[in-house]
C-alpha positions in Angstrom: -135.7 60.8 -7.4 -132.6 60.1 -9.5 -130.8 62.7 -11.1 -132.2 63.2 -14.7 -135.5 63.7 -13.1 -134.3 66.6 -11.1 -133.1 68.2 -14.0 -129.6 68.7 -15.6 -129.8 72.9 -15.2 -130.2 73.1 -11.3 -128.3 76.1 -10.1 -125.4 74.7 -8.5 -124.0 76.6 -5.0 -121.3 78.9 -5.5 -119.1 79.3 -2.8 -119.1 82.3 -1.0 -115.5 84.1 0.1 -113.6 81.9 2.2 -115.9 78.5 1.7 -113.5 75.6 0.2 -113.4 75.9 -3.7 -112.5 71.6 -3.5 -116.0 70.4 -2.5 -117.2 72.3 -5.2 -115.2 71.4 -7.6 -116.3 67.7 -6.6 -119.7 67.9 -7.6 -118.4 68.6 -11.0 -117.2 64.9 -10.2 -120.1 63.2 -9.7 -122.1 64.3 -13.4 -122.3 62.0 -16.0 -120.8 62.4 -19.3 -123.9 62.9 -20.5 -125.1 65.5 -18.3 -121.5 67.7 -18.5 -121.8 67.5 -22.3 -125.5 68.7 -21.8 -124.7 71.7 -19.7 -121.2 72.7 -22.2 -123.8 73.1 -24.9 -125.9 75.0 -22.8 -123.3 76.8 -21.9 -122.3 77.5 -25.3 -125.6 78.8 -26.5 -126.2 81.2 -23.5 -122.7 82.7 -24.4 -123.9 82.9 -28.2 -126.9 84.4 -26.9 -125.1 87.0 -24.8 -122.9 88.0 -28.1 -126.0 88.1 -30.0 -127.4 90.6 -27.4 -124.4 92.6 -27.1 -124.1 92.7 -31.2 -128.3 94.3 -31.3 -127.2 96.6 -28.4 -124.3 97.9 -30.1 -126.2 97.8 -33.8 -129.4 99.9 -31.1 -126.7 102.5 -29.8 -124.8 103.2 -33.6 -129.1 104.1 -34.8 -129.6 106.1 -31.4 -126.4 107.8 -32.0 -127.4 108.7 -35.7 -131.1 109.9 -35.3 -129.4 112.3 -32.3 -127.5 113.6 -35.1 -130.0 114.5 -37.6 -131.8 115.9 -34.8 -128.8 118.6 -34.0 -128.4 117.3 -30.4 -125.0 117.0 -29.6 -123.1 115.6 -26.7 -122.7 119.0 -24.9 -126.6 119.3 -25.5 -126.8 115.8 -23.5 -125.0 116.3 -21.1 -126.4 119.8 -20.2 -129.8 118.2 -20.2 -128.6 115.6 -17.8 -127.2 118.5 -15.1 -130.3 120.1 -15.3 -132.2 116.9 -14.9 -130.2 115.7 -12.1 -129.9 119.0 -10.4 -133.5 119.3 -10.2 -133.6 116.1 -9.0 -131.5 116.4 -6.0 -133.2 119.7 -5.0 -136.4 117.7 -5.2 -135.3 115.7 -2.7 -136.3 116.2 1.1 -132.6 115.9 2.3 -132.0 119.0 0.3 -135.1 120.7 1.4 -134.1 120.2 4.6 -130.4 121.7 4.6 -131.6 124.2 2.3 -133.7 125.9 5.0 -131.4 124.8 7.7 -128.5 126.7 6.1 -130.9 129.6 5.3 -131.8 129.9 9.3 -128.3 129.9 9.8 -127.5 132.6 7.1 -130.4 134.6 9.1 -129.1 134.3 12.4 -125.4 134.6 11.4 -126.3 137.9 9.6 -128.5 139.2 12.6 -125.3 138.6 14.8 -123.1 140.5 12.2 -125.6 143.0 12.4 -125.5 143.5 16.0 -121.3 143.4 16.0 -121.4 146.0 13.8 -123.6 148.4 15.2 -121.5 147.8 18.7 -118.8 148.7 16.6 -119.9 151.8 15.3 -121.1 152.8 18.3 -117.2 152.5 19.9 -115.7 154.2 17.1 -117.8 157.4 17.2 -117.7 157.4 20.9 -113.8 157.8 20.3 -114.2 160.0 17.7 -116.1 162.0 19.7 -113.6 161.8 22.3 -110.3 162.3 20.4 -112.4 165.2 18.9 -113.5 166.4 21.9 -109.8 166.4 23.1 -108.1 167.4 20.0 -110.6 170.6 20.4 -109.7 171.5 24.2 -105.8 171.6 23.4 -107.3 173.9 20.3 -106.0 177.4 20.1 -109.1 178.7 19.9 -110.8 176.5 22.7 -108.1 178.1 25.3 -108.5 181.4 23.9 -112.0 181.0 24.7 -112.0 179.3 27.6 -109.6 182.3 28.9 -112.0 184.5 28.0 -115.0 182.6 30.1 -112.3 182.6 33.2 -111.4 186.5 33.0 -115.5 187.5 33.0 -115.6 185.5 35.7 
């Protein structure tokens, strides 16, 4: 099969990182004049194409933009509508659900533990209240008074 009846637009191999750019460039060699004319017109209507495309898009995005205004919905609007959206999203997701309630156990058992440390606590500190109060009310005045009192009937 010669070469115009495998067709003048097979895709040609690009070469990867690292490949040598000269053996490719030598196939560019071996077309005709005929077929390398072929493919620059080719070439130049896909890139009329593309500006044609690009030139509806922008003409698509100027009428978007203008029936947003009439509307009233601004930018702000937009993008508040598109946190909410994508929030929702991502707690949607089964990744989230699944930190979510692993993070909540941990809040549990983290305030459990809290709980515990400070009831120990307490506990200590009016043990030594009771203590220092206990002391403070032996070295009382009226403690020894009494207490000398309980020894004399004695």
């Amino acid at each position: 099969m010669d070469r115009s009846e495998q067709g003048l637009l097979r895709t040609p191999t690009v070469p990867e990182e690292g490949e040598d750019v000269a053996a490719t460039l030598s196939a560019t060699e071996t077309l005709s004049e005929e077929e390398q004319e072929e493919l620059r017109r080719e070439l130049a209507k896909v890139e009329e194409e593309i500006q044609t495309l690009s030139q509806v898009l922008a003409a698509k995005e100027k009428h978007l933009a203008e029936i947003k205004r009439k509307l009233g919905i601004s930018s702000l609007q937009e993008l508040k509508q598109n946190i909410a959206k994508g929030w929702q999203d991502v707690t949607a997701t089964s990744a989230y659900k699944k930190t979510s309630e692993t993070l909540s156990q941990a809040g549990q058992k983290a305030s459990a533990a809290l709980s515990s440390v400070g009831s120990v606590i307490t506990r200590k500190l009016e043990d030594v209240k009771l203590q220092a109060f206990s002391h403070s009310f032996r070295n009382s005045p009226t403690f020894k008074s009494f207490e000398e009192k309980v020894e004399n009937l004695k």
